[in-house]
VOTIKOL-656152 format. One record per residue (C-alpha): residue in one letter; x, y, z. Coordinates in steps of 0.2 Angstrom, whole numbers, padded with zeros to 4 digits, always signed. Layout:
// residues N
AXYZ
...
This chain:
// residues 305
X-0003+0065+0001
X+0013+0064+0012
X+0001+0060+0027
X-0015+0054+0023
X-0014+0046+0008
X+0004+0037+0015
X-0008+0031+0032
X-0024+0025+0022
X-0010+0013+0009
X+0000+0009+0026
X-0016+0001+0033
X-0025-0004+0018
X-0011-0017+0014
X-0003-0020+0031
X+0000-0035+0039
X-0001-0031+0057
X-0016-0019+0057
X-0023-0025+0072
X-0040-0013+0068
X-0042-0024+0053
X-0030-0039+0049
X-0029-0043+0064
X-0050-0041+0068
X-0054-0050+0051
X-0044-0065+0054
X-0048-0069+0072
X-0065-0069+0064
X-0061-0079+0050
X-0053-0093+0062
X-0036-0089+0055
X-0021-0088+0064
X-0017-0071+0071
X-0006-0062+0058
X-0005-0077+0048
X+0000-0075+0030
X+0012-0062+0034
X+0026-0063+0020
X+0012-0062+0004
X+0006-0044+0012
X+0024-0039+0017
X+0027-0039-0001
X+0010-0030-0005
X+0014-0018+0007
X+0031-0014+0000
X+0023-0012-0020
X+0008-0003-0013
X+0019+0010-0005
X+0033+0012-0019
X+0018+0016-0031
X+0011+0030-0019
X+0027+0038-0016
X+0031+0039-0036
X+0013+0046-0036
X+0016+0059-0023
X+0034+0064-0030
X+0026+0066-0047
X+0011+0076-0044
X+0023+0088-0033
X+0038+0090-0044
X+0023+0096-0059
X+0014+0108-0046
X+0033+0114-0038
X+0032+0133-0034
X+0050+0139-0036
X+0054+0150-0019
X+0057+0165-0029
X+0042+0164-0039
X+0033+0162-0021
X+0042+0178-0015
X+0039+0189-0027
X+0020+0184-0028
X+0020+0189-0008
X+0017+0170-0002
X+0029+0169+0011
X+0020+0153+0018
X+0031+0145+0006
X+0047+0154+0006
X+0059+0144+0017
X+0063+0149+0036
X+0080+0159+0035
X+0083+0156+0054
X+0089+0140+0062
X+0079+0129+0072
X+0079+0135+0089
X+0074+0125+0105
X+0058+0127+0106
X+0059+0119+0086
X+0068+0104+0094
X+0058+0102+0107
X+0040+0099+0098
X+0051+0088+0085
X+0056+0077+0099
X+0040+0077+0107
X+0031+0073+0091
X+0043+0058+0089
X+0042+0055+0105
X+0022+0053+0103
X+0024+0041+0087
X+0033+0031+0099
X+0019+0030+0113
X+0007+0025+0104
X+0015+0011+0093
X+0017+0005+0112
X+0002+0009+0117
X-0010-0001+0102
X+0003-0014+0100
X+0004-0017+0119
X-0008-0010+0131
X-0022-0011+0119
X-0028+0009+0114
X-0042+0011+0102
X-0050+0029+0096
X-0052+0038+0115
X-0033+0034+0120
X-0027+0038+0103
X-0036+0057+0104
X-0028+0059+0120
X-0012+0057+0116
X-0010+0067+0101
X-0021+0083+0116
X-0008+0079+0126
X+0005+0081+0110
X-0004+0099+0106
X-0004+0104+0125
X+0015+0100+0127
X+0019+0111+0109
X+0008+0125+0116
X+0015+0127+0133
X+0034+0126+0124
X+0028+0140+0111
X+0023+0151+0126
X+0038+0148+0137
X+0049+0152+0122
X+0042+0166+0118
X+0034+0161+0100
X+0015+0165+0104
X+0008+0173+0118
X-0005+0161+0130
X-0019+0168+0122
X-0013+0164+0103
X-0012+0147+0110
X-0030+0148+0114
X-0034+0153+0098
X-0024+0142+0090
X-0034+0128+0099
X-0050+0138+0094
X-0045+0139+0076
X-0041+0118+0075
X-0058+0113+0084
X-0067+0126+0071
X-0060+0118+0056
X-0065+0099+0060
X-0084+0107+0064
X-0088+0101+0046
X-0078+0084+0050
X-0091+0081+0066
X-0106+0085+0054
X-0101+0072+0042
X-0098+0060+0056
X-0114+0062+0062
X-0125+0059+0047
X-0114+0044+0042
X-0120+0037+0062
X-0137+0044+0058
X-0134+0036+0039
X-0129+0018+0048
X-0143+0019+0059
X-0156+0021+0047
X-0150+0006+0039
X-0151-0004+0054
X-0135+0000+0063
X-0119-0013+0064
X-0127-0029+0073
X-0122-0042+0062
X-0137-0055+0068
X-0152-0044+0068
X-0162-0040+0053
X-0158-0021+0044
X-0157-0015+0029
X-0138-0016+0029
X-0138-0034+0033
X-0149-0038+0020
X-0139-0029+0006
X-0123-0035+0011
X-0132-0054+0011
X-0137-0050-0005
X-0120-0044-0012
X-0115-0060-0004
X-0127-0072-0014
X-0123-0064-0032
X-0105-0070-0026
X-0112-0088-0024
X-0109-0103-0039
X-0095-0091-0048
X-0077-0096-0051
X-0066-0094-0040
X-0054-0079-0047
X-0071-0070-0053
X-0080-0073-0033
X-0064-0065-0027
X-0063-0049-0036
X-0085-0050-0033
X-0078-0049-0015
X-0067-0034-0016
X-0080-0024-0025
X-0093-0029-0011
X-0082-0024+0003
X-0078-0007-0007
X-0095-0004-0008
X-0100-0008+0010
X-0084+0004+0015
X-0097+0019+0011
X-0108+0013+0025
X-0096+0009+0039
X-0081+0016+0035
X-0072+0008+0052
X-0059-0005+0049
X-0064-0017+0064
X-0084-0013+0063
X-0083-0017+0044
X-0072-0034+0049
X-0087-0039+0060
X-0101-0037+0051
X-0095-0044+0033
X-0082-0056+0039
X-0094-0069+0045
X-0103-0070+0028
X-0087-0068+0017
X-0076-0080+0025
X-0091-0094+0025
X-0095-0087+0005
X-0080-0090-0001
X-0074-0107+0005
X-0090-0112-0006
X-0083-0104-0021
X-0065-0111-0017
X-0060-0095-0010
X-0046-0097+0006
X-0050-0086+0021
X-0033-0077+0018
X-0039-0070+0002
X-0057-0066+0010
X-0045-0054+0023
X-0037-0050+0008
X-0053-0043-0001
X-0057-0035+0015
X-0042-0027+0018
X-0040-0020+0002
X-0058-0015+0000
X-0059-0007+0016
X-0044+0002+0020
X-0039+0010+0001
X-0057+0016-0004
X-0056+0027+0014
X-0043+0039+0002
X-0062+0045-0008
X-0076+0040+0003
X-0086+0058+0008
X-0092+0047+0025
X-0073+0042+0031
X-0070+0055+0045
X-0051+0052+0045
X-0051+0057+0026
X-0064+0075+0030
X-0054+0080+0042
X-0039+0077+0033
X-0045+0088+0019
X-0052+0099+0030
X-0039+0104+0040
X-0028+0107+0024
X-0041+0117+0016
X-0047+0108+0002
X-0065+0103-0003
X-0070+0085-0005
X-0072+0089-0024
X-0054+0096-0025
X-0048+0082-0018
X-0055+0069-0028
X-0051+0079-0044
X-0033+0076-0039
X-0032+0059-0032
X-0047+0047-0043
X-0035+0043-0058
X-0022+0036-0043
X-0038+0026-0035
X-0041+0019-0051
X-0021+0013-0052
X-0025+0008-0035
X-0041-0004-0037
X-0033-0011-0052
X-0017-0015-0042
X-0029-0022-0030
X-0035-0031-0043
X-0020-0040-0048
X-0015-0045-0030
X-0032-0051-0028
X-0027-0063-0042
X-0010-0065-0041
X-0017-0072-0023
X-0029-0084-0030
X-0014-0090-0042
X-0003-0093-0030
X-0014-0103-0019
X-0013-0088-0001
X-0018-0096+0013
């Protein structure tokens, strides 16, 4: 929740996502991060909502330290030492990273391959510090590698059918004729003579749907935006609440969706099951589409463009 589910709200409802907002709109003809203030605001709701989630689902699953201790957990009894230099170093690398790659998306224009590197070269640095301060020996290290690639096996699996899913359809070319493209036309034309409030939320759910097939941000932006954007300036809809619907559609359904690689190999690498997961988090989704909802209308009210 503290990662994952903070990063999926963070870039469901920002307002400089440059994989999304940012994508969408240059499509849409709008000005680049445009309509700025309306999402800053969303942001900050969005985000106050999942951190009252997250601090209320841990304080009623809190293991007291003693109760922990005595059941022979000592994963989580608290460290008695003081962090050490080798501690202080990872931290500061770790910040350190954070740092290089704001720069580096914001200004030097890293996608997925640059990304990964950065956080290898992340694990390489905390690696060689653990060895040369004596926390694991060079072979641990290995292993420790060995271990992470292991658990992300099921991640790659899940990627791969969801490729193999998206190609079967027709893959991710907006103009040529696929399956894909003639469900999402078909999404799209339901949408066609409603009012406008009721074409909008028809929007949201369209682009929630369409989230299952291609579950990345800036290919999703692509292949809908085109349609939407035209769509819904026939219904009265403005182009900032066709981001809108996209954006919210997009990036807060990636918190449940089994073909979002980010959200398996989050899971996975915490140890829980798909199943698990969604046991804990769907009664949040559903606060969270209907808050969508109410943005999505408060927009409309208010006349976002």
């Amino acid at each position: 929740m503290v990662t994952y589910m903070a990063s999926q709200i963070g870039f469901g409802t920002s307002w400089m996502n440059p994989f999304s907002v940012a994508v969408a709109q240059g499509i849409a003809g709008l000005p680049l991060l445009s309509g700025a203030p309306f999402r800053m605001a969303m942001w900050a709701a969005f985000t106050a909502v999942g951190l009252a989630f997250a601090l209320r689902y841990a304080t009623a699953h809190r293991v007291p330290p003693t109760d922990a201790a005595a059941a022979g957990d000592s994963a989580t009894v608290p460290a008695s030492t003081p962090l050490g230099w080798v501690d202080h170093a990872v931290l500061w690398a770790t910040l350190a990273t954070v740092a290089w790659i704001v720069w580096g998306v914001t200004v030097a224009g890293y996608y997925i391959a640059e990304i990964a590197t950065q956080f290898f070269a992340l694990g390489l640095f905390a690696g060689v510090v653990a060895v040369i301060g004596g926390r694991i020996s060079a072979n641990g290290a290995a292993q420790a590698f060995t271990d992470g690639v292991r658990a992300l096996v099921p991640v790659v699996l899940v990627i791969a059918v969801a490729k193999g899913m998206l190609g079967i359809l027709g893959g991710s070319d907006p103009h040529a004729p696929s399956v894909l493209n003639t469900g999402l036309h078909a999404m799209g034309s339901a949408i066609a003579g409603t009012p406008e409030l009721i074409a909008a939320w028809g929007m949201l759910a369209a682009q929630s749907v369409f989230n299952f097939f291609v579950s990345s941000g800036s290919a999703q932006a692509t292949i809908t935006m085109p349609l939407m954007a035209g769509l819904g300036e026939l219904v009265g809809v403005s182009k900032q609440i066709s981001v809108l619907c996209f954006q919210l559609g997009d990036g807060l359904t990636n918190l449940v969706m089994p073909t979002s690689a980010a959200m398996m190999g989050a899971i996975g690498v915490a140890g829980l099951g798909w199943v698990a997961w969604v046991r804990i988090i769907f009664r949040f989704m559903l606060l969270l589409m209907a808050l969508s909802a109410l943005t999505v209308a408060l927009a409309v009210g208010i006349g976002y463009v």
